[in-house]
C-alpha angles and dihedrals in degrees: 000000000000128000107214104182100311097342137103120211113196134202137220080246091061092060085054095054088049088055090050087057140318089235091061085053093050104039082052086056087047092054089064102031091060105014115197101021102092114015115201121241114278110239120273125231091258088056095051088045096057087043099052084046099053088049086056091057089049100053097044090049079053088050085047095057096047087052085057089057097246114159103234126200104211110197089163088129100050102081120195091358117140095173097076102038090058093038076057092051089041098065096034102254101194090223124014106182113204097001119172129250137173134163119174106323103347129089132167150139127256119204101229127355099193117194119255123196092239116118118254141157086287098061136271083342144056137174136255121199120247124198132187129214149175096229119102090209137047120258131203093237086052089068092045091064097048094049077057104053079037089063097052091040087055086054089049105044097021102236124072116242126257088214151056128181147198123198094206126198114271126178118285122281084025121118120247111241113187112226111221133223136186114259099210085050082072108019110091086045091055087052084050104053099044078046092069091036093054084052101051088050103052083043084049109145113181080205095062120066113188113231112284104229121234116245100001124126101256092186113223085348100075110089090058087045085050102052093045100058091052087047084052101040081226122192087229081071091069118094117269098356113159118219091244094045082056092055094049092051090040082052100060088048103268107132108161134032089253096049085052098037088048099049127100139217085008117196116174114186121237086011112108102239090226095069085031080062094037095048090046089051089058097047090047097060092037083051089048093036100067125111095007124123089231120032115242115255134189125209109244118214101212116195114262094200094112105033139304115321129178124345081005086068092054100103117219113287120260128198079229107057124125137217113217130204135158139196125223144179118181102193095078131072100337089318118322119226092204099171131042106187123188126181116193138148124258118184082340104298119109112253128180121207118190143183130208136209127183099162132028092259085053096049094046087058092047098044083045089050101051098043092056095044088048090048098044095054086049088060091051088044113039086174099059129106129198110222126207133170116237123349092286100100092041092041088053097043085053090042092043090049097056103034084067107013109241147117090021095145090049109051081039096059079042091058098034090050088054088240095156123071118198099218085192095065079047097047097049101045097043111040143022121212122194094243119111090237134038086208097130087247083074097031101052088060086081098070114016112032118235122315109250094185118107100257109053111159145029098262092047090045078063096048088050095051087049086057096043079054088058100036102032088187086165141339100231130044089238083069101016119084090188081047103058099042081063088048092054095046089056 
């Protein structure tokens, strides 16, 4: 989004922030409209590093197509420039890499229009928009973009194209291959949603903030969104609260967590007093929660009519039993699990046992490893679990079995003897806790304090493995600093 004089100029990722959320869009407007009165957040190091990573695959897709012998037409350098997008297109360039488009209000760069034999305007050819991404999997905003970039390229050429295509992260050493989607399946959605952002921008009121949702990724925005609800005590501060369940709330007079946790003999019309009594149980222990070392909880009782729920899944305790974490970090081959981590008990003292993987090669033995040793203690145990917290770790050991083939007979007897316990379904249906989140960030407040290392969390444990690939000071923790305070963290 641009403000030239009174103006404004959009682009195809302003639609995707609109799909994101209303609130990112209009907080983008705000910030020209009023420059200086509320700054977005700077971008982390996570975000740098995502965004270093995605120009890498673009470029290498660029160096891909120049090995093939493709003559590419590079206007990189010429910003904002239609001319010599269109003068490309003219003369029926085979690859023109960021090129420059604009129709009406709209302006962007796509990373690639390759030229297609089917008739336009420009002669017995036209152009279809490529886009690369990380991601090893479409997703729907990634078509939105492209309709967009479609519906420049039709003003331009004269005809829409049949195609669009995304040029998606593979492993290394793997050739990218662009999966292809019909332009008309997502077309008239497309027209429908810049529709309603078009119109949320002509109806724009600097005065009128729309609601700012509770939970959601708000992009460089969410800092500020973060600090005003607190200012406002605001419900969508409470744990699980749905937006409708706010305005209904909102509706019967109840503005703020206090106001709700502090209120008696509560009826809200048109809200199931169930969830009411769930939802007031929650703001009650955020409310007394504040300021204390250690949030407040509550034991929950969860019916047991149609099978065991909550404390009741927790299987008997055994002097074998395992606790179970992994590292990832996904930019990197086709998603790299870097760190196996296993807590268990030996002759009573707590002991952690941990693999390693910084290739392919690496990550296929440790899986291998731990798996076997995992396995193995099972045998001698038959009593053991192993607990994790949330599906990652058994996504990754059935993504990891079948991404190499081995040790198939092995995770399946793990799975089928209900080895693994998932401490999150626990967690939920046997316990609240007064934190605006049961991520394990929040949770783990309750029983540990906060972490004061230097990696505390899962997205930071990334950023530091992206600065152990630049710096390499070691392959092991036992002669990597960066190593070992992953280690730690794990």
């Amino acid at each position: 989004m641009k403000k030239e004089g009174s103006r404004y100029r959009f682009s195809p990722s302003d639609l995707v922030n609109f799909v994101r959320s209303e609130f990112i869009t209009w907080m983008d407007r705000y910030h020209h409209e009023r420059p200086g009165e509320i700054e977005p957040d700077t971008d982390t190091e996570e975000q740098r590093i995502i965004q270093n990573t995605g120009i890498e695959h673009e470029r290498a897709f660029l160096d891909s197509l120049a090995a093939q012998g493709r003559c590419l037409c590079n206007l990189s350098e010429l910003r904002e420039q239609p001319g010599p997008t269109l003068d490309a297109m003219q003369r029926g360039e085979a690859v023109i890499y960021q090129g420059y488009l604009a129709h009406d209000d709209f302006a962007g760069y796509p990373d690639f229009l390759v030229r297609v034999e089917s008739p336009s305007d420009l002669g017995a050819w036209s152009y279809e928009p490529w886009d690369t991404k990380l991601a090893r999997h479409p997703k729907p905003y990634f078509l939105v973009q492209l309709c967009c970039y479609a519906e420049m390229l039709e003003y331009a050429q004269g005809i829409r194209p049949q195609w669009l295509r995304i040029v998606l992260g593979t492993a290394a050493g793997t050739e990218p291959e662009p999966a292809a989607f019909r332009t008309d399946d997502f077309f008239y959605y497309y027209c429908a949603l810049k529709a309603a952002f078009v119109d949320q921008q002509r109806a724009f009121n600097p005065d009128r903030s729309p609601e700012i949702p509770p939970l959601a990724d708000l992009g460089r925005w969410s800092g500020y969104a973060e600090r005003e609800l607190n200012a406002r005590d605001d419900l969508a501060l409470i744990a699980d609260i749905r937006l409708s369940q706010i305005h209904k709330l909102r509706a019967a007079g109840l503005t703020t967590v206090t106001q709700f946790a502090g209120t008696n003999g509560l009826h809200v019309p048109h809200l199931n007093d169930d969830a009411l009594f769930k939802l007031q149980r929650q703001a009650r222990l955020q409310v007394a929660s504040r300021g204390e070392a250690a949030p407040r909880y509550e034991l929950l009782a969860p019916n047991q009519t149609d099978g065991p729920r909550g404390l009741f899944l927790l299987p008997p305790a055994s002097a074998a039993d395992v606790f179970f974490d992994m590292e990832g970090f996904p930019l990197i081959d086709d998603g790299r699990e870097y760190l196996f981590g296993a807590c268990y008990y030996e002759a009573n003292e707590l002991q952690f046992r941990d693999w390693w993987a910084h290739s392919p090669a690496e990550e296929k033995r440790a899986f291998e490893s731990f798996v076997q040793w995992a396995h193995s203690r099972w045998r001698d145990h038959p009593d053991l679990h192993i607990y994790h917290y949330n599906h990652y770790e058994v996504t990754a050991l059935r993504r990891l079995m079948g991404k190499y083939g081995v040790c198939e007979r092995e995770v399946d007897e793990l799975l089928h003897g209900q080895v693994f316990v998932d401490l999150y379904r626990i967690v939920r249906q046997s316990v609240m806790i007064g934190e605006p989140s049961y991520s394990l960030k929040y949770v783990e407040h309750l029983y540990r304090g906060r972490r004061e290392s230097d990696v505390a969390s899962a997205g930071e444990s990334m950023v530091f493995y992206q600065r152990w690939l630049i710096a390499q000071d070691g392959d092991t923790p036992a002669n990597s600093v960066i190593l070992k305070q992953i280690r730690d963290y794990n």
